[in-house]
N, C-alpha and C positions, 0 to 999 in steps of 0.2 A: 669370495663375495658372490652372494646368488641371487640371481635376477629375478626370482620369485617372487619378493614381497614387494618390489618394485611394478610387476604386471601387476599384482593383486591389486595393488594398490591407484595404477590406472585404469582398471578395470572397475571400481568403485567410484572413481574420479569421474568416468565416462558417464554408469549410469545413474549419479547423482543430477549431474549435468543434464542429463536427457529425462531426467522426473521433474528438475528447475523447466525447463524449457517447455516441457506439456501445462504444466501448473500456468504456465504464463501465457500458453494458448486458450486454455480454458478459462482462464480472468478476462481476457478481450473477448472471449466468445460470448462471456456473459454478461460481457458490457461494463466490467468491476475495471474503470481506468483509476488511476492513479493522479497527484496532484499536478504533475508537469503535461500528463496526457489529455486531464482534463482542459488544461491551459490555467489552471490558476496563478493567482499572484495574490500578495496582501490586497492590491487596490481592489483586486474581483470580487475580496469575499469580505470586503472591511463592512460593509450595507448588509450581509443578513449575519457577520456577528454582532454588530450592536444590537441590533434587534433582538437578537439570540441572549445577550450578553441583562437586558432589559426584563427578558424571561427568565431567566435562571443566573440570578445574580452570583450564588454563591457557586456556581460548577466550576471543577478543575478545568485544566487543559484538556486531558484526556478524554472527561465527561464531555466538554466542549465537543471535541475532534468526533466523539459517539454521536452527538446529536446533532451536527452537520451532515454527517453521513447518513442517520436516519432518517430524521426530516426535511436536509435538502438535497437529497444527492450529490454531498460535495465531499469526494476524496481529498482532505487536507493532511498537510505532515504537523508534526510540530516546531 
């Protein structure tokens, strides 16, 4: 058995890990938080999806999740 493909293999492991990890410096650096960092919850953002929901009655989820993040700075999941 040869410990080769097993280095290579954490070797790939590592700098995967360490391009995740810059990615994720550079998202806070550019202020791009996500929906728990943001602090959201349903009750935060239930007030500018109706309103949203008033304007573009027929949009998906997804369209939705787009134009929260466009026009109000709000990092939501689904």
């Amino acid at each position: 058995m040869s410990l080769r493909p097993t280095i290579r293999n954490n070797k790939l492991l590592l700098t995967c890990l360490l391009r995740l990890t810059k990615f994720v410096a550079i998202r806070k650096d550019l202020g791009l938080l996500r929906t728990r960092q943001q602090g959201h919850s349903p009750e935060t953002i239930r007030e500018v999806m109706v309103g949203m929901r008033e304007m573009y009655p027929d949009a998906g989820v997804r369209e939705m999740i787009g134009l929260l993040f466009h026009e109000h700075d709000m990092a939501v999941s689904r």
